[in-house]
C-alpha positions, 0 to 999 in steps of 0.5 A, a space after each residue: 479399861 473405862 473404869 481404870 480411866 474414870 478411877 484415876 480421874 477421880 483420884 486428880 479431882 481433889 488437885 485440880 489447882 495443881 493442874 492449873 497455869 502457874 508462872 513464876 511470881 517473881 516475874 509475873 506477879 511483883 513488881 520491881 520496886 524502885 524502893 521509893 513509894 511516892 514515886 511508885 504511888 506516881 506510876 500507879 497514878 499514870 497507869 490508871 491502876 486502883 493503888 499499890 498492893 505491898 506484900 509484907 514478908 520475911 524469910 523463911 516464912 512457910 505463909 508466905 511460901 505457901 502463897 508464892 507456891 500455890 497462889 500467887 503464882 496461878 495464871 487468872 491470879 496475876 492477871 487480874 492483880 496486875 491489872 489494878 495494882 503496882 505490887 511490890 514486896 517489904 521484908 519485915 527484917 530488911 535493913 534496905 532503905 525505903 522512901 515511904 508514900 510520904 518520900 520519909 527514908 527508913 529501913 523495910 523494917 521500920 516501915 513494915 513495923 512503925 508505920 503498919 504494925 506488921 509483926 506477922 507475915 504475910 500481911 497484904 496491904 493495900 494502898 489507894 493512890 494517896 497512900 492510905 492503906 485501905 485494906 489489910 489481910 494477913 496470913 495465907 489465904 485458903 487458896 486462889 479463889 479467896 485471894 481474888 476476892 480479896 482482890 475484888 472487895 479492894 477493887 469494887 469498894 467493898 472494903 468501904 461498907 463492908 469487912 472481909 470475912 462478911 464479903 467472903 461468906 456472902 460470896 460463899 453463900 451465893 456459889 452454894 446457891 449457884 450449885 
């Protein structure tokens, strides 16, 4: 019997993730936008927070899907996010009029387009509390674990001495010496 515990014990290792607290991102994870990012920039500012996270989409986009699905929805994720960042969405083909950090109104998709260049999704952009975008990643990451430390290298400055993909491998190589 012991052994037929420990086999299928072995078998739910590579799904641990799967086992871990989720919640709905839309509820737990975004915010609501009052579609004016000035003001947005404002709330973070009273709220004590690092900046503004925008997570630029579309519809269907199986990236961003993934992300919702196996990422931002993880408990330890929106926690943290939440707690240094305002983090609203932008869909890239959206026709929704939007005022910009500098209160200029426009479409999503002009915003997404014109002023950042994003042509792919996701795209994750963060914005100090001037409005200066001060990181980008686009695309999925690996799993949980990456995207927190993209939170981290936002959060404790990394970004200003540093590239992401240098960050990661450091911190890659640190838990390779830590096992």
């Amino acid at each position: 019997m012991s052994r037929y515990l420990i086999s299928i014990a072995l078998l739910l290792l590579p799904f641990g993730d799967i086992a871990a607290a989720t919640r709905d991102p839309g509820d737990y994870f975004f915010d609501q936008s009052l579609g004016n990012f000035s003001d947005e920039l404002e709330m973070a500012r009273d709220e004590g927070k690092k900046g503004v996270l925008i997570m630029f989409e579309m519809d269907e986009c199986p990236f961003c899907h993934r992300m919702k699905t196996r990422v931002l929805n993880q408990v330890q994720v929106q926690d943290y996010f939440k707690q240094h960042f305002l983090i609203y969405t932008v869909d890239i083909e959206g026709d929704v009029e939007i005022a910009d950090f500098r209160g200029n109104t426009m479409k999503e998709k002009d915003f997404a387009f014109k002023q950042f260049r994003v042509r792919a999704t996701p795209v994750f952009g963060f914005f100090d509390l001037e409005g200066k975008m001060i990181a980008r990643f686009t695309g999925a990451t690996n799993d949980a674990q990456e995207f927190m430390w993209l939170g981290e290298f936002v959060v404790n400055d990394h970004y200003k001495t540093t590239n992401f993909s240098r960050y990661k491998r450091e911190k890659r190589r640190t838990l390779r010496k830590v096992r």
